[in-house]
N, C-alpha and C positions, 0 to 999 in steps of 0.2 A: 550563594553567599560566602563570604569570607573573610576572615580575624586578621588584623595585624598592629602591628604596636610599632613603637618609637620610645626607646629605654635610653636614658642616661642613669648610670649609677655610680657609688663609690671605688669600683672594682675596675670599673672600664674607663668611665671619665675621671675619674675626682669629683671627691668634694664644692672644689670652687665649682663646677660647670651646674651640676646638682644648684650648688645655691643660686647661679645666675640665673637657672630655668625657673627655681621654684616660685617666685611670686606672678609669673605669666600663667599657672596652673590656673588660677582661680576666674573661671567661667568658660574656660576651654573646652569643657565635655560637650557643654552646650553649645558654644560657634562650631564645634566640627559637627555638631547631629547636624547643624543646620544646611551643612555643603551637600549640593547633590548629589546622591549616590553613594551618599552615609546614613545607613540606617540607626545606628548606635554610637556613644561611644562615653569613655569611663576614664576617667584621671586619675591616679594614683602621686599622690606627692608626698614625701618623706624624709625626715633627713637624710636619707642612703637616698637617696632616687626619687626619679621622677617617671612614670609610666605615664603615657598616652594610648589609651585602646580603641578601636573603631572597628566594628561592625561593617563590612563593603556591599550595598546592592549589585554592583556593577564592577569589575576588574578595575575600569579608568578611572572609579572617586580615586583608588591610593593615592594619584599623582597630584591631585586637588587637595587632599588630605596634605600632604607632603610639601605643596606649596605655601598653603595657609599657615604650614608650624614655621617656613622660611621666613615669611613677613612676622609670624608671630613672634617665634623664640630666635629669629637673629640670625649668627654663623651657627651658632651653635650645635645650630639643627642637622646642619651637612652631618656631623659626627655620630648622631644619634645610633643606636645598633638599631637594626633593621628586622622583623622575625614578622610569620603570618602561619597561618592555618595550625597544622601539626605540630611545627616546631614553637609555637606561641602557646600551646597547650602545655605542653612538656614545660617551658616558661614559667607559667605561670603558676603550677602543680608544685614545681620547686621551688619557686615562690613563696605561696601560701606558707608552706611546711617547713619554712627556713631557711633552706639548702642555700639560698642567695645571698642572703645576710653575712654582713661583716661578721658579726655572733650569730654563729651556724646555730640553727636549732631556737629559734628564739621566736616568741608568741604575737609581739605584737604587730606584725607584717600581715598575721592575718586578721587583725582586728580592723587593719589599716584598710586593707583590702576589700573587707565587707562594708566599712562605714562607705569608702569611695561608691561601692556599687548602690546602695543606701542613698546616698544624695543625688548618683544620677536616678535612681527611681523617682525620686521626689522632683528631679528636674525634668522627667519623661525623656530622658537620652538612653535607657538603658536599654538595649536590643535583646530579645531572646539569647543570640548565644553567645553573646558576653556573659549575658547573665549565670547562662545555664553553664559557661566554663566557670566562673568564678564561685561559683556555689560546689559545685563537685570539687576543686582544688581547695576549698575550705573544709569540705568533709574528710581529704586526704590529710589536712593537718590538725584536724582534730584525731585520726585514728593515727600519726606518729604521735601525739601527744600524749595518747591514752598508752599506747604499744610501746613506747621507748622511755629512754631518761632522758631525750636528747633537750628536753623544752625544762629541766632543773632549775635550780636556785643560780646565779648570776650569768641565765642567760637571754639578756637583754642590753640596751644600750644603756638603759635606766640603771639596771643591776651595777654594770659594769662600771657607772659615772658615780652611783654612788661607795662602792669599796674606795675608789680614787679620793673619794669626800672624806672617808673614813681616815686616812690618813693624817687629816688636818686638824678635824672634829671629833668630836664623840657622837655622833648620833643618838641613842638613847637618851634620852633627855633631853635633846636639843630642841631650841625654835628655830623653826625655818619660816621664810617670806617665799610664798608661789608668784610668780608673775608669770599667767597664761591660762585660761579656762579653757583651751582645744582639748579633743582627741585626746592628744597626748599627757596632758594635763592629769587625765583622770589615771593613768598609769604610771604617773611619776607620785599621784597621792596614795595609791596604793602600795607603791614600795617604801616611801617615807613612810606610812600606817606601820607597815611589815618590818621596820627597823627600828621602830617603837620611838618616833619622836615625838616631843611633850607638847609644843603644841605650833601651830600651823596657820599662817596668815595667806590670804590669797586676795590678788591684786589683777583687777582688768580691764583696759582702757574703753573693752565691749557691752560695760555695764552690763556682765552678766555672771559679774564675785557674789554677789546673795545669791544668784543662784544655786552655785556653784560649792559655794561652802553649805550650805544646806543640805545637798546631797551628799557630799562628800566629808562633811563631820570637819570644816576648817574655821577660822573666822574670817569674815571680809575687811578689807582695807579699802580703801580710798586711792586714787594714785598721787593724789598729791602729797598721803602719808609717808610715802614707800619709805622717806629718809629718817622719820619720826622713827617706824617698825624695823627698817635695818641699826639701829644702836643698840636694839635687844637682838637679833636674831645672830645666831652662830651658821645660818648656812641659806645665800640666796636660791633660788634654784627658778630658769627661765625657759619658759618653753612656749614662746608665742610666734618668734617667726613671721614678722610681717614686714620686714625688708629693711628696717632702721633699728635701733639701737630703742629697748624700751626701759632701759635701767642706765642712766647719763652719768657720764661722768660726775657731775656737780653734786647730785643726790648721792651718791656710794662718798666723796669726800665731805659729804654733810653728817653723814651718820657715822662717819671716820671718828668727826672731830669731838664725837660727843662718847666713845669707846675708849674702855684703856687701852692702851698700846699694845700691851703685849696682848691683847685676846684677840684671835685671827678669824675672819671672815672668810669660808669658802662660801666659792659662785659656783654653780654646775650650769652650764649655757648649752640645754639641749635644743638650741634653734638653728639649723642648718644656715641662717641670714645671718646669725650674730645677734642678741639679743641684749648683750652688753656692751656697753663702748668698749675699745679695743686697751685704751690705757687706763682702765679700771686694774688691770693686768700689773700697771706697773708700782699700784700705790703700796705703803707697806703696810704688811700685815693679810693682805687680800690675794688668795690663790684660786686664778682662773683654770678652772677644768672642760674644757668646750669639746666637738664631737673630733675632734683632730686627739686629741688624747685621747680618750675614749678608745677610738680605731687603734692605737698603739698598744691599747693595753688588754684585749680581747683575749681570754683565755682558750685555748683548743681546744677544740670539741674531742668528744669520745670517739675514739674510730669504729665500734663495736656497732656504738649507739647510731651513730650514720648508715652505715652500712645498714641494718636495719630496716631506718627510716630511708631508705632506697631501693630495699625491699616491696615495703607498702606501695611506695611511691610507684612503683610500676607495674603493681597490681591493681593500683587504681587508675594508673591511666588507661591500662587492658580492660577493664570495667566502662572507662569513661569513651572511649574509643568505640566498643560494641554496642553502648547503648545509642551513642550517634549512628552509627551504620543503622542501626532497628530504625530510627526515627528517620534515616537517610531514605527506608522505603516507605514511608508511611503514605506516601501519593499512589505509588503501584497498588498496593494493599485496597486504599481505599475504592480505586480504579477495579481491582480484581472484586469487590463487594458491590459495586455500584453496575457493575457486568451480571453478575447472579441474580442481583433484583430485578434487574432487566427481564430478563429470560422469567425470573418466577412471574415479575407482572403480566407479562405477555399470557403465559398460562392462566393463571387468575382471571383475565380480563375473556378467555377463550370459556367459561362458564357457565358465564352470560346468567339466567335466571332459572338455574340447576338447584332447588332446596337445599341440596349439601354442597352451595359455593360457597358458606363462610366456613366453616369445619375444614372443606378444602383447604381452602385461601389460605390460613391457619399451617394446614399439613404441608401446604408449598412450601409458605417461608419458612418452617422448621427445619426441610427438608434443604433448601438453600444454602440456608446458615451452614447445617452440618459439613454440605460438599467443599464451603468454603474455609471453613475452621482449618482442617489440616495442613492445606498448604498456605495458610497463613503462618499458620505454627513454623511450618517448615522453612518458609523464606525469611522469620524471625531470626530462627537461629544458625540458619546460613549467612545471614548478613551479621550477625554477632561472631561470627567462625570467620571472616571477609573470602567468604565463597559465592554470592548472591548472584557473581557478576550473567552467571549461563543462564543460570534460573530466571534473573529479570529480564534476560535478554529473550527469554522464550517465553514468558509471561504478557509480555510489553506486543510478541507477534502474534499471540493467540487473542488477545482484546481487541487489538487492530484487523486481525481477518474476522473475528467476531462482528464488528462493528460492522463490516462490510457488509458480512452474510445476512 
Protein backbone atom coordinates (compact mmCIF):
# COMPACT_ATOMS: atom_id res chain seq x y z
CA UNK A 1 0.00 0.00 0.00
CA UNK A 2 0.82 3.53 -0.28
CA UNK A 3 0.05 7.46 0.72
CA UNK A 4 0.26 10.32 -1.63
CA UNK A 5 -1.32 13.66 -1.59
CA UNK A 6 -1.80 16.59 -4.06
CA UNK A 7 -1.24 20.14 -1.99
CA UNK A 8 -2.14 23.50 -3.13
CA UNK A 9 -1.27 26.13 -0.54
CA UNK A 10 -0.81 29.77 0.35
CA UNK A 11 3.14 29.42 0.34
CA UNK A 12 3.52 27.41 -2.98
CA UNK A 13 0.42 28.48 -5.05
CA UNK A 14 -1.34 31.50 -3.65
CA UNK A 15 -4.28 32.38 -2.33
CA UNK A 16 -6.28 32.70 -5.61
CA UNK A 17 -5.30 28.89 -6.81
CA UNK A 18 -6.39 27.75 -2.99
CA UNK A 19 -9.76 29.60 -3.74
CA UNK A 20 -10.43 28.28 -7.19
CA UNK A 21 -9.74 24.66 -5.86
CA UNK A 22 -11.76 25.10 -2.82
CA UNK A 23 -15.31 24.52 -3.67
CA UNK A 24 -14.49 21.40 -6.09
CA UNK A 25 -13.26 19.81 -2.45
CA UNK A 26 -16.68 18.96 -1.45
CA UNK A 27 -17.47 15.31 -2.32
CA UNK A 28 -14.09 14.45 -3.58
CA UNK A 29 -12.77 12.06 -0.79
CA UNK A 30 -15.66 10.09 -1.83
CA UNK A 31 -15.28 9.97 -5.99
CA UNK A 32 -11.54 9.17 -5.63
CA UNK A 33 -12.39 6.12 -2.83
CA UNK A 34 -14.53 5.15 -5.59
CA UNK A 35 -11.44 4.77 -8.50
CA UNK A 36 -9.92 1.49 -8.78
CA UNK A 37 -6.97 0.91 -6.87
CA UNK A 38 -7.96 3.51 -4.19
CA UNK A 39 -8.48 2.23 -1.00
CA UNK A 40 -8.90 5.55 0.88
CA UNK A 41 -8.79 8.96 0.79
CA UNK A 42 -9.39 12.45 2.89
CA UNK A 43 -9.73 16.06 1.78
CA UNK A 44 -8.52 18.74 3.72
CA UNK A 45 -9.75 22.19 2.55
CA UNK A 46 -8.90 25.48 4.25
CA UNK A 47 -8.39 28.86 3.68
CA UNK A 48 -4.38 28.16 3.49
CA UNK A 49 -5.00 25.03 1.30
CA UNK A 50 -6.29 22.50 0.05
CA UNK A 51 -5.09 18.75 0.64
CA UNK A 52 -6.08 15.73 -1.30
CA UNK A 53 -4.98 12.38 0.43
CA UNK A 54 -5.47 8.77 -1.11
CA UNK A 55 -4.59 5.59 0.17
CA UNK A 56 -2.93 3.40 -3.18
CA UNK A 57 -3.96 -0.57 -3.50
CA UNK A 58 -1.97 -0.69 -6.57
CA UNK A 59 1.18 1.55 -7.82
CA UNK A 60 -1.02 2.43 -11.20
CA UNK A 61 -4.47 3.99 -9.25
CA UNK A 62 -1.80 7.35 -8.74
CA UNK A 63 -2.20 7.91 -12.45
CA UNK A 64 -6.10 7.46 -12.13
CA UNK A 65 -6.09 9.46 -9.19
CA UNK A 66 -4.18 12.14 -11.06
CA UNK A 67 -6.35 12.12 -14.05
CA UNK A 68 -9.71 12.31 -12.13
CA UNK A 69 -8.26 15.80 -10.02
CA UNK A 70 -7.36 16.92 -14.25
CA UNK A 71 -11.03 16.67 -15.17
CA UNK A 72 -11.88 17.53 -11.65
CA UNK A 73 -9.84 20.65 -10.55
CA UNK A 74 -9.06 22.00 -14.20
CA UNK A 75 -5.27 23.40 -15.10
CA UNK A 76 -4.91 23.83 -11.94
CA UNK A 77 -3.99 20.41 -11.04
CA UNK A 78 -0.84 20.12 -13.36
CA UNK A 79 0.77 22.67 -10.45
CA UNK A 80 -0.40 20.76 -7.66
CA UNK A 81 2.97 19.65 -5.29
CA UNK A 82 3.34 16.13 -5.60
CA UNK A 83 4.50 14.04 -2.13
CA UNK A 84 3.75 10.08 -1.20
CA UNK A 85 4.76 7.51 1.39
CA UNK A 86 7.72 8.85 3.75
CA UNK A 87 7.86 12.21 2.56
CA UNK A 88 3.83 12.77 2.92
CA UNK A 89 4.35 11.69 6.59
CA UNK A 90 6.87 14.14 7.51
CA UNK A 91 4.06 16.42 5.55
CA UNK A 92 1.71 15.95 7.39
CA UNK A 93 3.32 15.66 11.05
CA UNK A 94 4.38 19.26 10.19
CA UNK A 95 1.20 19.94 9.23
CA UNK A 96 -0.72 18.98 12.04
CA UNK A 97 1.72 20.91 14.45
CA UNK A 98 1.85 24.14 12.66
CA UNK A 99 5.20 24.22 10.96
CA UNK A 100 3.08 24.84 7.66
CA UNK A 101 0.99 27.59 8.57
CA UNK A 102 1.16 31.05 7.45
CA UNK A 103 1.02 31.56 11.52
CA UNK A 104 3.72 29.16 12.49
CA UNK A 105 2.45 27.30 15.46
CA UNK A 106 -1.10 27.81 15.24
CA UNK A 107 -4.07 25.13 16.47
CA UNK A 108 -6.52 25.10 14.17
CA UNK A 109 -4.84 23.10 11.24
CA UNK A 110 -5.15 20.46 13.50
CA UNK A 111 -8.69 20.63 14.44
CA UNK A 112 -9.07 21.00 10.65
CA UNK A 113 -7.32 18.01 10.12
CA UNK A 114 -9.26 15.66 12.35
CA UNK A 115 -12.68 17.02 11.52
CA UNK A 116 -11.65 16.15 7.57
CA UNK A 117 -10.57 12.62 8.73
CA UNK A 118 -14.13 12.55 10.89
CA UNK A 119 -16.24 13.08 7.75
CA UNK A 120 -14.38 10.67 5.73
CA UNK A 121 -15.11 8.18 8.60
CA UNK A 122 -18.61 8.89 8.34
CA UNK A 123 -18.34 8.68 4.43
CA UNK A 124 -16.42 5.24 4.73
CA UNK A 125 -13.49 6.68 2.62
CA UNK A 126 -11.04 6.65 5.37
CA UNK A 127 -8.30 3.86 4.81
CA UNK A 128 -6.37 2.44 7.70
CA UNK A 129 -3.19 4.46 7.00
CA UNK A 130 -4.51 7.54 6.33
CA UNK A 131 -6.08 7.32 9.26
CA UNK A 132 -3.48 5.84 11.42
CA UNK A 133 -0.91 8.88 9.82
CA UNK A 134 -3.32 11.48 10.59
CA UNK A 135 -4.03 10.41 14.12
CA UNK A 136 -0.25 10.16 15.31
CA UNK A 137 0.59 13.74 13.50
CA UNK A 138 -2.36 14.85 15.78
CA UNK A 139 -0.76 13.49 18.80
CA UNK A 140 2.46 15.18 17.67
CA UNK A 141 0.66 18.61 17.81
CA UNK A 142 -0.84 18.18 20.81
CA UNK A 143 2.52 17.30 22.64
CA UNK A 144 4.30 20.73 20.80
CA UNK A 145 1.28 22.32 22.35
CA UNK A 146 1.63 21.03 25.75
CA UNK A 147 5.83 21.24 25.36
CA UNK A 148 6.19 24.71 23.85
CA UNK A 149 4.67 28.37 23.65
CA UNK A 150 4.69 27.95 20.16
CA UNK A 151 0.42 27.48 19.99
CA UNK A 152 0.23 31.21 22.40
CA UNK A 153 -2.24 33.87 22.35
CA UNK A 154 -2.47 35.58 18.50
CA UNK A 155 -1.63 32.51 17.02
CA UNK A 156 -4.03 32.03 14.58
CA UNK A 157 -5.59 33.42 11.54
CA UNK A 158 -8.59 34.24 13.78
CA UNK A 159 -6.21 35.91 16.49
CA UNK A 160 -4.43 37.78 13.91
CA UNK A 161 -7.79 39.16 11.81
CA UNK A 162 -8.96 40.14 14.89
CA UNK A 163 -6.10 42.60 16.55
CA UNK A 164 -6.49 44.07 12.66
CA UNK A 165 -10.45 44.47 13.85
CA UNK A 166 -9.03 46.16 16.95
CA UNK A 167 -7.80 48.92 15.18
CA UNK A 168 -11.15 50.16 14.04
CA UNK A 169 -13.40 48.92 16.90
CA UNK A 170 -13.36 48.40 20.43
CA UNK A 171 -14.24 44.95 20.93
CA UNK A 172 -15.02 44.73 24.49
CA UNK A 173 -18.44 45.65 24.33
CA UNK A 174 -19.00 45.36 20.91
CA UNK A 175 -22.03 43.57 18.81
CA UNK A 176 -21.02 41.58 16.26
CA UNK A 177 -23.13 39.77 13.30
CA UNK A 178 -21.55 35.87 12.41
CA UNK A 179 -22.39 34.86 9.03
CA UNK A 180 -21.37 31.02 8.92
CA UNK A 181 -22.13 27.95 11.32
CA UNK A 182 -18.86 25.75 9.76
CA UNK A 183 -15.95 24.39 11.39
CA UNK A 184 -14.50 27.39 11.51
CA UNK A 185 -17.23 29.31 12.85
CA UNK A 186 -16.92 27.75 16.11
CA UNK A 187 -13.34 29.07 16.51
CA UNK A 188 -13.94 32.56 15.46
CA UNK A 189 -16.93 32.30 18.41
CA UNK A 190 -14.52 31.38 20.72
CA UNK A 191 -12.03 34.26 20.08
CA UNK A 192 -14.85 36.91 19.89
CA UNK A 193 -16.02 35.05 23.75
CA UNK A 194 -12.22 35.62 24.58
CA UNK A 195 -12.24 39.31 23.60
CA UNK A 196 -15.19 39.82 25.71
CA UNK A 197 -17.81 41.07 23.18
CA UNK A 198 -21.29 42.09 24.41
CA UNK A 199 -23.25 40.39 22.39
CA UNK A 200 -23.29 38.22 19.23
CA UNK A 201 -25.85 37.40 16.28
CA UNK A 202 -25.25 34.47 14.02
CA UNK A 203 -26.77 34.24 10.62
CA UNK A 204 -27.03 30.84 8.18
CA UNK A 205 -28.41 30.31 4.78
CA UNK A 206 -27.95 26.16 6.20
CA UNK A 207 -30.73 26.63 8.59
CA UNK A 208 -28.58 25.53 11.12
CA UNK A 209 -28.33 29.38 13.36
CA UNK A 210 -30.58 27.90 16.43
CA UNK A 211 -28.45 25.40 16.28
CA UNK A 212 -25.63 26.98 16.32
CA UNK A 213 -26.23 29.79 18.89
CA UNK A 214 -27.51 27.37 21.34
CA UNK A 215 -24.29 25.70 21.59
CA UNK A 216 -22.34 28.41 21.40
CA UNK A 217 -24.09 31.01 23.70
CA UNK A 218 -25.09 33.53 20.42
CA UNK A 219 -28.38 34.69 19.17
CA UNK A 220 -29.89 33.53 15.86
CA UNK A 221 -30.87 35.75 13.00
CA UNK A 222 -32.77 35.26 10.03
CA UNK A 223 -30.92 36.02 6.68
CA UNK A 224 -33.26 38.26 5.48
CA UNK A 225 -32.40 40.30 8.79
CA UNK A 226 -28.69 40.63 8.26
CA UNK A 227 -29.42 44.57 7.17
CA UNK A 228 -31.96 44.99 10.22
CA UNK A 229 -28.67 43.48 12.73
CA UNK A 230 -25.92 45.17 10.74
CA UNK A 231 -27.27 49.03 11.96
CA UNK A 232 -26.48 47.85 15.51
CA UNK A 233 -23.54 45.89 15.08
CA UNK A 234 -19.81 47.49 15.30
CA UNK A 235 -18.14 44.30 13.55
CA UNK A 236 -19.45 41.88 10.73
CA UNK A 237 -17.34 38.85 10.83
CA UNK A 238 -17.76 35.83 7.69
CA UNK A 239 -16.73 32.66 7.47
CA UNK A 240 -18.91 30.64 5.17
CA UNK A 241 -17.04 30.00 2.09
CA UNK A 242 -19.44 28.74 -0.35
CA UNK A 243 -18.15 30.24 -3.65
CA UNK A 244 -20.40 33.56 -3.82
CA UNK A 245 -20.75 36.53 -1.94
CA UNK A 246 -23.09 35.89 1.19
CA UNK A 247 -23.27 39.49 2.63
CA UNK A 248 -24.36 41.80 -0.89
CA UNK A 249 -23.75 44.65 -1.55
CA UNK A 250 -27.30 46.24 -1.08
CA UNK A 251 -27.72 44.71 2.47
CA UNK A 252 -24.20 46.38 4.05
CA UNK A 253 -25.60 50.00 2.06
CA UNK A 254 -29.04 49.27 3.69
CA UNK A 255 -27.77 49.15 7.11
CA UNK A 256 -25.30 52.03 6.08
CA UNK A 257 -28.27 54.29 5.64
CA UNK A 258 -29.76 53.68 8.88
CA UNK A 259 -26.02 54.29 11.06
CA UNK A 260 -24.51 57.53 11.88
CA UNK A 261 -21.69 58.40 9.71
CA UNK A 262 -19.08 58.73 11.62
CA UNK A 263 -19.50 55.15 13.45
CA UNK A 264 -17.35 52.62 11.40
CA UNK A 265 -18.17 49.10 10.49
CA UNK A 266 -15.42 46.50 10.54
CA UNK A 267 -15.79 43.23 8.21
CA UNK A 268 -13.31 40.40 9.06
CA UNK A 269 -14.07 37.98 5.71
CA UNK A 270 -12.43 34.74 6.82
CA UNK A 271 -13.68 32.88 3.56
CA UNK A 272 -10.87 31.88 1.33
CA UNK A 273 -14.02 32.59 -1.69
CA UNK A 274 -14.90 36.03 -0.54
CA UNK A 275 -17.76 36.13 1.59
CA UNK A 276 -18.36 39.68 1.02
CA UNK A 277 -18.96 41.52 -2.15
CA UNK A 278 -15.89 43.04 -3.22
CA UNK A 279 -17.08 46.87 -3.13
CA UNK A 280 -18.49 46.65 0.22
CA UNK A 281 -14.60 47.63 0.40
CA UNK A 282 -15.33 50.83 -0.92
CA UNK A 283 -18.45 52.35 0.93
CA UNK A 284 -17.47 54.88 3.64
CA UNK A 285 -17.06 54.15 6.95
CA UNK A 286 -16.72 50.24 6.24
CA UNK A 287 -12.98 48.49 6.63
CA UNK A 288 -12.56 45.40 4.85
CA UNK A 289 -10.00 43.04 6.52
CA UNK A 290 -9.96 39.64 4.38
CA UNK A 291 -7.39 36.60 4.54
CA UNK A 292 -4.77 38.78 2.05
CA UNK A 293 -4.34 41.19 5.05
CA UNK A 294 -4.28 38.82 7.42
CA UNK A 295 -1.22 36.98 5.58
CA UNK A 296 0.50 40.49 5.77
CA UNK A 297 0.31 41.02 8.98
CA UNK A 298 1.32 37.62 10.76
CA UNK A 299 3.55 38.15 13.55
CA UNK A 300 7.05 35.74 13.76
CA UNK A 301 7.23 33.02 15.50
CA UNK A 302 9.64 32.37 18.49
CA UNK A 303 12.77 30.81 17.18
CA UNK A 304 13.46 29.11 20.53
CA UNK A 305 9.89 27.90 20.46
CA UNK A 306 10.21 26.33 16.84
CA UNK A 307 13.22 24.81 17.23
CA UNK A 308 11.74 22.97 19.87
CA UNK A 309 8.62 21.88 18.37
CA UNK A 310 10.99 20.28 15.78
CA UNK A 311 12.48 18.64 18.30
CA UNK A 312 9.27 16.70 19.25
CA UNK A 313 8.42 16.67 15.79
CA UNK A 314 11.13 14.22 14.86
CA UNK A 315 10.77 12.20 17.80
CA UNK A 316 7.66 11.44 16.92
CA UNK A 317 8.13 10.70 13.51
CA UNK A 318 11.08 8.02 14.88
CA UNK A 319 8.20 6.71 17.14
CA UNK A 320 5.80 6.78 14.18
CA UNK A 321 8.14 5.22 11.78
CA UNK A 322 9.19 2.13 14.20
CA UNK A 323 5.84 1.39 15.05
CA UNK A 324 4.95 1.11 11.11
CA UNK A 325 8.10 -1.27 10.65
CA UNK A 326 6.55 -3.49 13.92
CA UNK A 327 3.12 -3.56 12.12
CA UNK A 328 5.22 -3.92 8.57
CA UNK A 329 5.85 -7.55 10.10
CA UNK A 330 2.84 -8.53 11.44
CA UNK A 331 2.22 -11.31 8.49
CA UNK A 332 5.85 -13.02 9.14
CA UNK A 333 4.91 -12.98 12.85
CA UNK A 334 1.78 -14.28 12.49
CA UNK A 335 3.22 -16.96 9.75
CA UNK A 336 6.06 -17.75 12.31
CA UNK A 337 2.88 -18.61 14.98
CA UNK A 338 0.70 -20.35 12.68
CA UNK A 339 4.28 -22.70 11.83
CA UNK A 340 4.50 -23.60 15.70
CA UNK A 341 0.81 -24.69 15.92
CA UNK A 342 1.49 -26.59 13.11
CA UNK A 343 4.25 -28.59 14.63
CA UNK A 344 2.38 -28.60 18.16
CA UNK A 345 -0.86 -29.99 16.51
CA UNK A 346 0.89 -32.56 14.78
CA UNK A 347 2.32 -33.71 18.23
CA UNK A 348 -1.10 -33.41 20.00
CA UNK A 349 -2.71 -35.29 17.28
CA UNK A 350 0.30 -38.19 17.58
CA UNK A 351 -1.47 -39.18 21.37
CA UNK A 352 -4.20 -40.47 20.03
CA UNK A 353 -6.16 -41.87 23.42
CA UNK A 354 -3.13 -41.57 26.00
CA UNK A 355 -5.33 -40.48 29.56
CA UNK A 356 -2.67 -37.73 29.93
CA UNK A 357 -3.48 -36.29 26.10
CA UNK A 358 -5.40 -33.20 27.48
CA UNK A 359 -2.67 -32.18 30.43
CA UNK A 360 -0.39 -32.92 27.46
CA UNK A 361 -2.08 -30.95 24.78
CA UNK A 362 -1.99 -28.20 27.29
CA UNK A 363 1.92 -28.71 28.07
CA UNK A 364 2.51 -28.46 24.15
CA UNK A 365 0.88 -25.33 23.45
CA UNK A 366 2.58 -23.71 26.54
CA UNK A 367 5.50 -25.14 25.49
CA UNK A 368 4.90 -23.60 21.70
CA UNK A 369 4.07 -20.16 22.78
CA UNK A 370 7.25 -20.09 24.90
CA UNK A 371 9.61 -21.11 21.86
CA UNK A 372 7.85 -18.55 19.99
CA UNK A 373 7.72 -15.49 22.22
CA UNK A 374 11.30 -14.56 21.94
CA UNK A 375 11.99 -14.14 18.62
CA UNK A 376 8.99 -12.48 18.17
CA UNK A 377 10.23 -10.03 20.70
CA UNK A 378 13.18 -9.96 18.90
CA UNK A 379 12.14 -9.26 15.21
CA UNK A 380 9.81 -6.41 17.09
CA UNK A 381 12.50 -4.66 17.98
CA UNK A 382 14.76 -5.20 15.18
CA UNK A 383 12.10 -3.92 12.77
CA UNK A 384 11.69 -0.81 15.24
CA UNK A 385 15.81 -0.46 15.16
CA UNK A 386 15.19 -0.87 10.82
CA UNK A 387 17.59 -4.02 11.04
CA UNK A 388 14.71 -6.77 10.35
CA UNK A 389 15.72 -7.02 6.78
CA UNK A 390 18.46 -10.55 7.51
CA UNK A 391 16.23 -11.73 10.26
CA UNK A 392 13.08 -11.78 7.92
CA UNK A 393 14.87 -12.92 5.12
CA UNK A 394 15.92 -16.02 7.29
CA UNK A 395 12.66 -16.40 8.83
CA UNK A 396 10.61 -16.13 5.57
CA UNK A 397 13.41 -19.61 4.35
CA UNK A 398 13.02 -21.49 7.45
CA UNK A 399 8.85 -21.45 7.11
CA UNK A 400 9.29 -22.32 3.54
CA UNK A 401 11.72 -25.37 4.04
CA UNK A 402 9.48 -26.09 7.02
CA UNK A 403 6.52 -26.14 4.87
CA UNK A 404 8.23 -28.44 2.56
CA UNK A 405 9.63 -30.95 5.19
Amino acid sequence: MSVIARTADHATHGLAVVERLTPAAAGLATDLAALDGVVGSVVVATCNRVEVLAELGVPDAGKAVDDFLSQRLGPDAADLTRRSDAALTVHLFRLACGLESQVVGEREINGQLRRALSRARRAGTASFGLAHTIEAASRASRRVENETGLAGRGRSIVAVGLDLVGRFVELPGCTVVLVGTGNYAGAVTAALHDRGVARAFVSSASGRAEQFADRHGLTAIADDDLAHHLTEADLLVTCRGFGGPAVPLDAVEAALAQRAAERPLAVLDLAVTHDVDARVADLPGVHVIDLAAIHASVPPADTEQVRLAEQILDEELAAFEADMAIRGIGPDIAALQAWSRGIVDAEIARLGDNPDAEASAIALRRVGASLVHLPTVLLRQAAAEDRASGLLHDLRDLLANGQEA
